[in-house]
N, C-alpha and C positions, 0 to 999 in steps of 0.2 A: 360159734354155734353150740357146741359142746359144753360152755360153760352157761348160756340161755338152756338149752336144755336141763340141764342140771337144775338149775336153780327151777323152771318151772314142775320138775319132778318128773321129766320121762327117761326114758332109759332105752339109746340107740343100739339099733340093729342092722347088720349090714343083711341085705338080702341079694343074690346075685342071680341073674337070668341068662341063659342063655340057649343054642339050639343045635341040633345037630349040620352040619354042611359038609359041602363035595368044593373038590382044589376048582372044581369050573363054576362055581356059582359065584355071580357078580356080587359085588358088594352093597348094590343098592338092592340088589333083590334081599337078598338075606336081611339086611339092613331094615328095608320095610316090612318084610316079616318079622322080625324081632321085634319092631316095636308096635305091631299091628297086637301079637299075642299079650306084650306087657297091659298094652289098653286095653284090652280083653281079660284079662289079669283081673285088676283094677275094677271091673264094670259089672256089676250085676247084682244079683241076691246072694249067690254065695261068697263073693267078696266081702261084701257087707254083712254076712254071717262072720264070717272071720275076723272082719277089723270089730264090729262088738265082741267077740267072744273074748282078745288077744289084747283088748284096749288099744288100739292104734292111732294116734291121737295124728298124725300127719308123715308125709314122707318127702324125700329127696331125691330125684333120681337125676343120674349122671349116665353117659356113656363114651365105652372103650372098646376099639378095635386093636386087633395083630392081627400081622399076616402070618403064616407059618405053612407047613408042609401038607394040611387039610384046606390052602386056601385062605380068604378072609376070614376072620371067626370075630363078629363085634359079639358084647356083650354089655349089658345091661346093671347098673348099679343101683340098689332103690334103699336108701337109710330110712329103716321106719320109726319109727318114736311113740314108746309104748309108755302107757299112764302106769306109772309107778316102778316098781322091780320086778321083774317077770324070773323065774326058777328055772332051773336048767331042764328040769322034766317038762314043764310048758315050753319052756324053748324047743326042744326036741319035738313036740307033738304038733307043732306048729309049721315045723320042718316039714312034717309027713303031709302034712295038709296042704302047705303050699306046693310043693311036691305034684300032688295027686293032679291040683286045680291048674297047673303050669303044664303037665303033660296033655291034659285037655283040650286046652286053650292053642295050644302048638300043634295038636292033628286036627284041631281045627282049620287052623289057620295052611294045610297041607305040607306041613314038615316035622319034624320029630325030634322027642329031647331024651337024654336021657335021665333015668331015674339017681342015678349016684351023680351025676355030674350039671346036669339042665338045669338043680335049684340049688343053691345055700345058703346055708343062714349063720351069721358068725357074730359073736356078742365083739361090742365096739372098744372100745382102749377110752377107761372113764378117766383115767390120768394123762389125758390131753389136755394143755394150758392151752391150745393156740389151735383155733378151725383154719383150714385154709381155704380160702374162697377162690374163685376161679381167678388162676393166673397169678395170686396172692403172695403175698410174702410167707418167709419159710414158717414153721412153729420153731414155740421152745424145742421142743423134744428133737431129736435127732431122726429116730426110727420112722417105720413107714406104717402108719394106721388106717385103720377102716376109713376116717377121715381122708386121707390122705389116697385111699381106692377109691373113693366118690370123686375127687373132680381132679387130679392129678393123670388119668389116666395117660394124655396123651406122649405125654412126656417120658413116663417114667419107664425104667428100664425092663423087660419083659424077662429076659434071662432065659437061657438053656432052652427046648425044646416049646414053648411057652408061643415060639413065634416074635416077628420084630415090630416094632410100636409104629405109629405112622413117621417119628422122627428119627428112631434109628434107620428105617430106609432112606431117607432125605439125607442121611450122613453115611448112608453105602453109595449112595448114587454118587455125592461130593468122594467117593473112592475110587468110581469108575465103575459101577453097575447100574447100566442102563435102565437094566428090568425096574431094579428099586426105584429108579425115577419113574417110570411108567404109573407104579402103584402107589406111589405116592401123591399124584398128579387125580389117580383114579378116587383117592381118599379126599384129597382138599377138593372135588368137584363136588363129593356124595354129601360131604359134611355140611358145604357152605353154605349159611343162613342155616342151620340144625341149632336150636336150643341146647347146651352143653347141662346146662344145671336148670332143671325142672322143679317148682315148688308144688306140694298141694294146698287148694286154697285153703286160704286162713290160717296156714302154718306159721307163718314171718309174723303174725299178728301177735300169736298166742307166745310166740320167742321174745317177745318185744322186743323185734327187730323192722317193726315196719311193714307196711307193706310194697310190695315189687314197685321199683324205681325204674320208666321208660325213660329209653334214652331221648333225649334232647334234641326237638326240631332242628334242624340242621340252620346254621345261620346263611344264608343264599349268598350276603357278599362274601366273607368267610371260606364257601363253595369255591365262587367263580374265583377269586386268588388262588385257590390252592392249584384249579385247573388249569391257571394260565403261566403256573411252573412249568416252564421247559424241565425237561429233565435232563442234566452231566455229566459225562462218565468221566470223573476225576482221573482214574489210572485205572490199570490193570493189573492183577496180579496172577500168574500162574499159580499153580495147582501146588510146587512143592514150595513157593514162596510162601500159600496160605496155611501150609503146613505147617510154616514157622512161626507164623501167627499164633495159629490155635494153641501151638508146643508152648509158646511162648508165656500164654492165656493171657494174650495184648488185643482179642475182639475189639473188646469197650473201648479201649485206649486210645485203634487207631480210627474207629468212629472219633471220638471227640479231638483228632488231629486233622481228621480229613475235614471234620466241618469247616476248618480255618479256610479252607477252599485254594491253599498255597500246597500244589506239588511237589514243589522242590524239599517244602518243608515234610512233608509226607513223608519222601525217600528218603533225606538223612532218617528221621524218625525211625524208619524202618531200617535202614544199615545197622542201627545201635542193636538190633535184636539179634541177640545168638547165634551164630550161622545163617545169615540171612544175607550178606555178601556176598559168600562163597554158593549159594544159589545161583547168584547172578552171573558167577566166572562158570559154572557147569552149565548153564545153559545157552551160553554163548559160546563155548567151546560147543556144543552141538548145534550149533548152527552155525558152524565154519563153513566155507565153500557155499554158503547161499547169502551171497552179500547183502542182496535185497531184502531175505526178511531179517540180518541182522541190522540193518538201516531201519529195517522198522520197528525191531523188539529193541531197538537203543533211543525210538524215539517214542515206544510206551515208558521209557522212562526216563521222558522229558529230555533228553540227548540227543539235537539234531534237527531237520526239519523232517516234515513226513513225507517219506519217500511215495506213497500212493496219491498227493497231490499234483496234479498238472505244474 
């Protein structure tokens, strides 16, 4: 996108929204106010003063939640794409005005933003080879750009008081914190079906990149196969065996060993990794004196018959 841009002669801007909130307010409330005000943003005459005055030839908007110690806090990402080169004192004036029209829009809408922090505006990284599109492969560049704010949000690391991302909680929870699965659970409900990357019309046109691509009537026989998969629980793995996994960074690996759909071949597989034996002697040592469930944690791994059938 960045190199479409270029070439059509605009010049991104990252613009960022968001509002003020309380540790009790639910995420979808916040959530739909936040994007209640963005479309209110967006709508009207003095919008459309601005996008003439500023050249604004279309935008991108993405969004990104954390949770942190004031609660939810999603916010709002909106790359706008200005006709030509815009100066740092237009930049700045620009600032002030969205600003003004953003504090509005949000005591409108019966919540409040603030003025240093509720708008910014941040000139883009023009030496990016490589846009990432949602879910994308990585770029050239290493670092993390305004590109890279627009649709990476969910993923990416929040850091330091900042708050935790939807997937660092999903990776506290896989530690033993309940709460984090809770909120997490609360995130993938709010999110689900939400448009991650928003175009304005006629932007993809003017990129020559097309325009927006529907996804594909679903093939009905296609459907009915996929629902008449039983589902199988190959094996199990405890909590500090998948430790050795992740340590290992053998995720991928033992996906494409378990497809073989051979267990046995699985747990060799899995002995071969690092301390991953000696798991299995420390775990059985703690469950000495309970025969029963060491009959049954010998026969998760395929050792034995299963002691809970008749």
């Amino acid at each position: 996108m960045t190199l479409a841009a270029a070439a059509a002669d605009l010049s991104p801007l990252l613009v960022t929204f968001t509002l003020r909130h309380k540790k009790s307010d639910r995420l979808s409330r916040v959530l739909d106010v936040l994007l209640q005000a963005v479309r209110a943003f967006k709508s009207g005459s003095r919008w459309q003063k601005l996008k003439d005055r500023y050249f604004v030839a279309g935008s991108i908007r993405s969004l990104e939640v954390t949770y942190g110690e004031n609660g939810w806090h999603p916010h709002c990402h909106m790359m706008l794409l200005i006709e030509g080169k815009i100066s740092a004192r237009a930049a700045a004036q620009m600032e002030k005005e969205f600003k003004a029209l953003w504090l509005s829009v949000v005591a409108h809408a019966g919540f409040d933003a603030s003025w240093d922090h509720g708008l910014d505006v941040r000139s883009a990284d023009r030496d990016v080879q490589d846009y990432i599109a949602k879910f994308g492969r990585e770029p050239l560049n290493s670092g993390w750009t305004p590109e890279h704010e627009l649709v990476k949000g969910h993923v990416k690391r929040s850091g330091g008081l900042a708050g935790r991302t939807p997937f660092e909680l999903l990776a506290s929870y896989g530690d033993g914190d309940k709460r984090a699965g809770d909120l997490f659970v609360e995130y993938a409900r709010v999110f689900k079906g939400r448009n991650q990357l928003v175009w304005s019309r006629g932007l993809r046109d003017r990129l020559g990149l097309g325009g927006e691509v529907d996804d594909p009537a679903p093939n009905s026989e296609l459907v009915g196969d996929i629902e008449a998969v039983t589902e199988k629980t190959l094996l199990s793995l405890s909590r500090e065996q998948w430790r050795v996994v992740v340590r290992s960074d053998a995720r991928s690996a033992l996906l494409d060993v378990a497809a073989l759909g051979d267990v046995d071949r699985v747990w060799a597989w899995l002995n071969e990794l690092p301390g991953f034996s000696s798991i299995i002697s420390i775990e059985l040592l703690r469950l000495m004196g309970r025969p029963h469930e060491v009959a049954r944690y010998l026969h998760s791994l395929g050792v034995g018959d299963d002691p809970d059938s008749s």
